[in-house]
N, CA, C and O atoms as a GROMACS GRO file, in nm:
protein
  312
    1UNK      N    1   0.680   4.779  -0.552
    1UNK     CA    2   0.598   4.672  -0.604
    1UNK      C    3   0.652   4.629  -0.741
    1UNK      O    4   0.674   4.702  -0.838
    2UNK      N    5   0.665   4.521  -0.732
    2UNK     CA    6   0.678   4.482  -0.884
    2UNK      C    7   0.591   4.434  -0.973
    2UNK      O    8   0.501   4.354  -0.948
    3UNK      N    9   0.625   4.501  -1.118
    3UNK     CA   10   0.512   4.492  -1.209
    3UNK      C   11   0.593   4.423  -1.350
    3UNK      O   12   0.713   4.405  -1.372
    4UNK      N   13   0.458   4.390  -1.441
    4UNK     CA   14   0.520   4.367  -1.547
    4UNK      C   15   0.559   4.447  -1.654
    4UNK      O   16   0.472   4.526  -1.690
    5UNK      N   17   0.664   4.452  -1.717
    5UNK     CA   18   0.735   4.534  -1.799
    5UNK      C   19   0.873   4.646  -1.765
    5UNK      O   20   0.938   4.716  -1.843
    6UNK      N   21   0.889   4.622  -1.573
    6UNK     CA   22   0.986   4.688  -1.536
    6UNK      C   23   1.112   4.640  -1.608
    6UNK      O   24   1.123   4.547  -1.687
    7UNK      N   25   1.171   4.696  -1.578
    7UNK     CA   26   1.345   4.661  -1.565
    7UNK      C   27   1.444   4.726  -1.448
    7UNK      O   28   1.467   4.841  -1.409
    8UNK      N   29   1.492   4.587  -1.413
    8UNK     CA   30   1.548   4.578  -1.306
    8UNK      C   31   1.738   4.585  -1.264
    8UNK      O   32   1.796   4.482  -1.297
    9UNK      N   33   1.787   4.642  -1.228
    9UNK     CA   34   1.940   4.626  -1.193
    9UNK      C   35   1.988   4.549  -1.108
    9UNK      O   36   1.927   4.551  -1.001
   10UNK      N   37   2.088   4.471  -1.114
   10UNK     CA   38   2.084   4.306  -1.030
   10UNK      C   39   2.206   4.393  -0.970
   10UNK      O   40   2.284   4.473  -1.022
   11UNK      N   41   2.188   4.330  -0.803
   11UNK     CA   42   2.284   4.342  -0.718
   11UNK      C   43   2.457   4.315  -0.747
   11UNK      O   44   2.489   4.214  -0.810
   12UNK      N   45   2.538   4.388  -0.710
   12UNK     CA   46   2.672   4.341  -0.747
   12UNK      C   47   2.713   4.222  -0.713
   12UNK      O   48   2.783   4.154  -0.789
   13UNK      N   49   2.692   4.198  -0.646
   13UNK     CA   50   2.712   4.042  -0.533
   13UNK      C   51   2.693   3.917  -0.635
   13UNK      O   52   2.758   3.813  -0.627
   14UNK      N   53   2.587   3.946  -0.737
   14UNK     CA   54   2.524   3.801  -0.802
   14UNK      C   55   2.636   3.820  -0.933
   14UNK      O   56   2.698   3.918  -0.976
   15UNK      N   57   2.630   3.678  -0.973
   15UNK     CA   58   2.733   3.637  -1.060
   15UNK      C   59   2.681   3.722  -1.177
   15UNK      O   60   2.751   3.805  -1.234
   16UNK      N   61   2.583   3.701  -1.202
   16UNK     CA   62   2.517   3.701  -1.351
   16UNK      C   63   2.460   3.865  -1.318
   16UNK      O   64   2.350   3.896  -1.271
   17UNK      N   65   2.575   3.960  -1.361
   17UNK     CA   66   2.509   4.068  -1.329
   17UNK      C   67   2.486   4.157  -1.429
   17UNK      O   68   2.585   4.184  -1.497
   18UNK      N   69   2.344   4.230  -1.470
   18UNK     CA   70   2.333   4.301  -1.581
   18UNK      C   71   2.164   4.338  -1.550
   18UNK      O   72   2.114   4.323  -1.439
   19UNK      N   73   2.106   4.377  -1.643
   19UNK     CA   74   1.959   4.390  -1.587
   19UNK      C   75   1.853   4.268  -1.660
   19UNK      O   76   1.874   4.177  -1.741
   20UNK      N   77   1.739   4.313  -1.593
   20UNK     CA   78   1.638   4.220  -1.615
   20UNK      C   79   1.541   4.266  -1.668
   20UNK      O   80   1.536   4.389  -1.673
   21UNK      N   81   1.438   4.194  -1.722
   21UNK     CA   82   1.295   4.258  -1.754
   21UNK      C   83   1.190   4.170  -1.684
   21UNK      O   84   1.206   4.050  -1.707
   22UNK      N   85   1.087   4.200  -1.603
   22UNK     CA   86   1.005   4.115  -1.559
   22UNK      C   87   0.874   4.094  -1.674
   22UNK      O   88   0.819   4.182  -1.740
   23UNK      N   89   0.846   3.941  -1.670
   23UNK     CA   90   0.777   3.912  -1.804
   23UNK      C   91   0.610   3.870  -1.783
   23UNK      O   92   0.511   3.874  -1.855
   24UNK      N   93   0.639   3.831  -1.647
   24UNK     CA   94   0.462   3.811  -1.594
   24UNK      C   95   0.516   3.780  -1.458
   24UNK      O   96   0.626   3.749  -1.411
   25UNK      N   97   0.384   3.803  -1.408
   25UNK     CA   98   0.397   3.767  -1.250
   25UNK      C   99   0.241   3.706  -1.209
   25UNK      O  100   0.129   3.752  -1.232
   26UNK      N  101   0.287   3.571  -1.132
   26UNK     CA  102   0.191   3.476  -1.072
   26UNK      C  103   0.138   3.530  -0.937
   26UNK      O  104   0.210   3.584  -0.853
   27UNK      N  105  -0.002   3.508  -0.923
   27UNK     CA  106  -0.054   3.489  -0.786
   27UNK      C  107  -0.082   3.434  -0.765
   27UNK      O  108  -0.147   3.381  -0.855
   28UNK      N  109  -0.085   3.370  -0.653
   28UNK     CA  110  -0.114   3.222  -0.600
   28UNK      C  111  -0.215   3.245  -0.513
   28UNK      O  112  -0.232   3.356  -0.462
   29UNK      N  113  -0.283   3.154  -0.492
   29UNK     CA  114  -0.427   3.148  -0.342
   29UNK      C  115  -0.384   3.145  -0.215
   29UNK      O  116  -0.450   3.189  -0.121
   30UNK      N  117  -0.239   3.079  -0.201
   30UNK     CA  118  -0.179   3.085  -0.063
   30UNK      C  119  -0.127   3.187  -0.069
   30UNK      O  120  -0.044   3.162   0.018
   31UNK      N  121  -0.094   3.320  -0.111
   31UNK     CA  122  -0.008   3.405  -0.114
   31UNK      C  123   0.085   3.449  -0.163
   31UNK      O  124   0.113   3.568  -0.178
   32UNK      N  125   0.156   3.337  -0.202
   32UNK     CA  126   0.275   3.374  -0.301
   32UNK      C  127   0.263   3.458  -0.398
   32UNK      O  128   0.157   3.506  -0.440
   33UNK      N  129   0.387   3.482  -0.442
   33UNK     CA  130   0.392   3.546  -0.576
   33UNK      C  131   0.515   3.481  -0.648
   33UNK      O  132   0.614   3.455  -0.580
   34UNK      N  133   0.515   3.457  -0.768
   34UNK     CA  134   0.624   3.422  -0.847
   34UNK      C  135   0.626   3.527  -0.999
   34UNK      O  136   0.531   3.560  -1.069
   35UNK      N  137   0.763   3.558  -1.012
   35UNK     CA  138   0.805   3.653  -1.101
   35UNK      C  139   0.884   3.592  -1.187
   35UNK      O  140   0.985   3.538  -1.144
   36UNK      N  141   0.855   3.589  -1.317
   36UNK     CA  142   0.927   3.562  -1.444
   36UNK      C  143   0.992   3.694  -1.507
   36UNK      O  144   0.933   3.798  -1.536
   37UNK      N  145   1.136   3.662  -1.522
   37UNK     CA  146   1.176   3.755  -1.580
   37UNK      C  147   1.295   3.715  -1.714
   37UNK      O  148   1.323   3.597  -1.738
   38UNK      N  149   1.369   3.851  -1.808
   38UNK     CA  150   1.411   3.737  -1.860
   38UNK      C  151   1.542   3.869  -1.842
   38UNK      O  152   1.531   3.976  -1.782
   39UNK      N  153   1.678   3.807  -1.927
   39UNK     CA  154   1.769   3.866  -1.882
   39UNK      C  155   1.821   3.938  -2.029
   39UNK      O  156   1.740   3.955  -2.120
   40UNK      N  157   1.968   3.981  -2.043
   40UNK     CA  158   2.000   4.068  -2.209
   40UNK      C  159   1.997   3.945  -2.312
   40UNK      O  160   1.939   3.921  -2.418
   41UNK      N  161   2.098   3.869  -2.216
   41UNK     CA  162   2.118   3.774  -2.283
   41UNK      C  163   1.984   3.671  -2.337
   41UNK      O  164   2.030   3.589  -2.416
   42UNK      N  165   1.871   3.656  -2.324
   42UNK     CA  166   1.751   3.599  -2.347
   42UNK      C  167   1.735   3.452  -2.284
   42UNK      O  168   1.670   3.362  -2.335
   43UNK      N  169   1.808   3.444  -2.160
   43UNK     CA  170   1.772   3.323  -2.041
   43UNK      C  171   1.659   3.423  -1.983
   43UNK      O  172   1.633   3.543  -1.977
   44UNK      N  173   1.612   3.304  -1.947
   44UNK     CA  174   1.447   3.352  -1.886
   44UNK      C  175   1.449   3.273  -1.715
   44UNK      O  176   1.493   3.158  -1.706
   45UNK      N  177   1.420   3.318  -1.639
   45UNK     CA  178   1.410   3.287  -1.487
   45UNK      C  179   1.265   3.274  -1.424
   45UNK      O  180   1.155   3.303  -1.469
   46UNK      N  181   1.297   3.229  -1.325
   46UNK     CA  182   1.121   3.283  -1.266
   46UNK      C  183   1.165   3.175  -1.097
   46UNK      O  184   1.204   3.059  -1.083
   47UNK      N  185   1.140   3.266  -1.017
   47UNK     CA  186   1.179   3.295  -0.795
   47UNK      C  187   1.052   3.366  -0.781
   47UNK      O  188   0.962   3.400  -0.858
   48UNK      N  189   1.071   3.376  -0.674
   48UNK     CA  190   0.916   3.410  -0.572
   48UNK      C  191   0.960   3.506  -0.527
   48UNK      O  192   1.076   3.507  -0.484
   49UNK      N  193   0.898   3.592  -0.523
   49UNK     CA  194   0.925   3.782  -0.521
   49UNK      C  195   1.027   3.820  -0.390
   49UNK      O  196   1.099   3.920  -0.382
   50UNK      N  197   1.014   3.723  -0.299
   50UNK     CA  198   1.123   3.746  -0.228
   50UNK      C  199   1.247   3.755  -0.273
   50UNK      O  200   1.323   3.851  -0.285
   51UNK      N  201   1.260   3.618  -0.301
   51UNK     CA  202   1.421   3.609  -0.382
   51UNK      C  203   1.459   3.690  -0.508
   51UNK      O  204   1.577   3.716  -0.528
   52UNK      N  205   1.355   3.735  -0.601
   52UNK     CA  206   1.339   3.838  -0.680
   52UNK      C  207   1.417   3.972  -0.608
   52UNK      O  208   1.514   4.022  -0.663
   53UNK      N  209   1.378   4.009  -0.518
   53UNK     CA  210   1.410   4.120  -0.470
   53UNK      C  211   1.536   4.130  -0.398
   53UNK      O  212   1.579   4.239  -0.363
   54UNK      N  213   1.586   4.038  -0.379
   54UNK     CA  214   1.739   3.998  -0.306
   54UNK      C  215   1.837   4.011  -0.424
   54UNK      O  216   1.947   4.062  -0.408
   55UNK      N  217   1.801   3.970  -0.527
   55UNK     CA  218   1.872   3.980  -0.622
   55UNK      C  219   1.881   4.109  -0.703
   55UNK      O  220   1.964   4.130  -0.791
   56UNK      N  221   1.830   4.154  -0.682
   56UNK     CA  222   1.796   4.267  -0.772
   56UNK      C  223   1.801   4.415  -0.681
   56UNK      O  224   1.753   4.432  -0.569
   57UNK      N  225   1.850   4.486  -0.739
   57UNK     CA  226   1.858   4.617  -0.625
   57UNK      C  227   1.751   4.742  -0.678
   57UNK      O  228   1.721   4.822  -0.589
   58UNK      N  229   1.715   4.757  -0.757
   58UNK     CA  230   1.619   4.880  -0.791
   58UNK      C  231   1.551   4.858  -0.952
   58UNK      O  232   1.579   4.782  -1.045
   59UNK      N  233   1.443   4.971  -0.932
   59UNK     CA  234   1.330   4.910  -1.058
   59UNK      C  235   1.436   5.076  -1.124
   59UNK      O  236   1.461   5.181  -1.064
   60UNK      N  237   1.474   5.026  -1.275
   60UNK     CA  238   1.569   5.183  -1.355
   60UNK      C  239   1.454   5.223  -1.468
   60UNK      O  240   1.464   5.329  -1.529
   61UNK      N  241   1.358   5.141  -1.488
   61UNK     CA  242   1.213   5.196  -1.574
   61UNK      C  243   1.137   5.118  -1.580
   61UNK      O  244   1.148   4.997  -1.561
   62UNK      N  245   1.059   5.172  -1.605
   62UNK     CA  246   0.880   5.103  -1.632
   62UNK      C  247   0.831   5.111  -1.751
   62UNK      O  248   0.834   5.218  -1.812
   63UNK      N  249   0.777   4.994  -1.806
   63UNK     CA  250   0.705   5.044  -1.914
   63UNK      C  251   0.530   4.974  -1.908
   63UNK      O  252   0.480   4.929  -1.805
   64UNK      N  253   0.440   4.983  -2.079
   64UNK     CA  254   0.386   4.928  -2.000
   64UNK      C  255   0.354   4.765  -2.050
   64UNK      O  256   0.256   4.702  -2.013
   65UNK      N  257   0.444   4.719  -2.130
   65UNK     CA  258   0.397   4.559  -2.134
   65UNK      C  259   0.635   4.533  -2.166
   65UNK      O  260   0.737   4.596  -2.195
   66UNK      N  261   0.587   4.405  -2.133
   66UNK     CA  262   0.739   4.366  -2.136
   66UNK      C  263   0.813   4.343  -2.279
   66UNK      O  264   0.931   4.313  -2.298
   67UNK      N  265   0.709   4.365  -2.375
   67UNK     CA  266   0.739   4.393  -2.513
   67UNK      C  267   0.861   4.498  -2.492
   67UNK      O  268   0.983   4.484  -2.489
   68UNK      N  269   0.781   4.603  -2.481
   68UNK     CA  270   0.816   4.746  -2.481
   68UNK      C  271   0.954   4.728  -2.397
   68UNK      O  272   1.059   4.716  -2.460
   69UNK      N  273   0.953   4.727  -2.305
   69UNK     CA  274   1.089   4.674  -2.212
   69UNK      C  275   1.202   4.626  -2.245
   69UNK      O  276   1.315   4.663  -2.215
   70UNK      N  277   1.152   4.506  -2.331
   70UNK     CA  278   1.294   4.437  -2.419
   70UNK      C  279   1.384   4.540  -2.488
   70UNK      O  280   1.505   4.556  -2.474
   71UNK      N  281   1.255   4.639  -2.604
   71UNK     CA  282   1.342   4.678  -2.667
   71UNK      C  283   1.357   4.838  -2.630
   71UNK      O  284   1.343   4.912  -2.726
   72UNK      N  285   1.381   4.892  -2.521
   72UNK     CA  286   1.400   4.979  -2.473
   72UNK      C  287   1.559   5.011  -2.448
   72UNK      O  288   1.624   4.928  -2.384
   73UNK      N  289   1.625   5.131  -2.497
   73UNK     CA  290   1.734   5.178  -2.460
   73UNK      C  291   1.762   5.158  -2.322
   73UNK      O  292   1.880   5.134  -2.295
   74UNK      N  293   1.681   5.161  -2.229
   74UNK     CA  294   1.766   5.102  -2.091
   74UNK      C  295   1.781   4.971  -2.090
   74UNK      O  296   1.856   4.926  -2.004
   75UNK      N  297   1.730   4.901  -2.160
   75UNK     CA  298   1.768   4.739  -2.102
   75UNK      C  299   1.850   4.697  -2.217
   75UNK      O  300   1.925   4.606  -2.182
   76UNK      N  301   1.868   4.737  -2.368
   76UNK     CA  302   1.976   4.742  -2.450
   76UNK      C  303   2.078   4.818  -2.398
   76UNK      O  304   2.184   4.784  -2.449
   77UNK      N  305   2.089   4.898  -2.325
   77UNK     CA  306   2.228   4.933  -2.315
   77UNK      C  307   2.261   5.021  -2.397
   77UNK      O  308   2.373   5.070  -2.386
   78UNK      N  309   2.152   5.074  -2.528
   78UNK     CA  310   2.201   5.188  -2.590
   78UNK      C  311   2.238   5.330  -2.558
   78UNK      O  312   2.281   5.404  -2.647
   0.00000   0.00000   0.00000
């Protein structure tokens, strides 16, 4: 499941590869879901949890607000 404040490891396949942080996530009345996330570099995204998950291959930590996430040794790279 994805939540807010994970961080994520992007599939080898995608150009733009490095990790992510998810920054909020939408629910919709029809079902959907849409996920904002943002990247090291500080471009910000946001796909519908499907495509979220195609791109991305595994959650590498959790925290618990996406504050915390940004500046976390796993998503710096320290």
């Amino acid at each position: 499941m994805i939540k807010v404040g994970q961080i994520w490891d992007k599939n080898k396949e995608d150009s733009l590869r490095g990790k992510v942080c998810v920054t909020h996530i939408y629910y919709f009345s029809n079902g959907s879901v849409e996920v904002d996330y943002i990247t090291k570099d500080g471009i910000c995204f946001s796909h519908d949890d499907e495509y979220f998950l195609k791109l991305h291959r595994k959650c590498i930590a959790e925290y618990s607000t996406w504050q915390e996430a940004v500046n976390s040794k796993e998503f710096k790279g320290e």
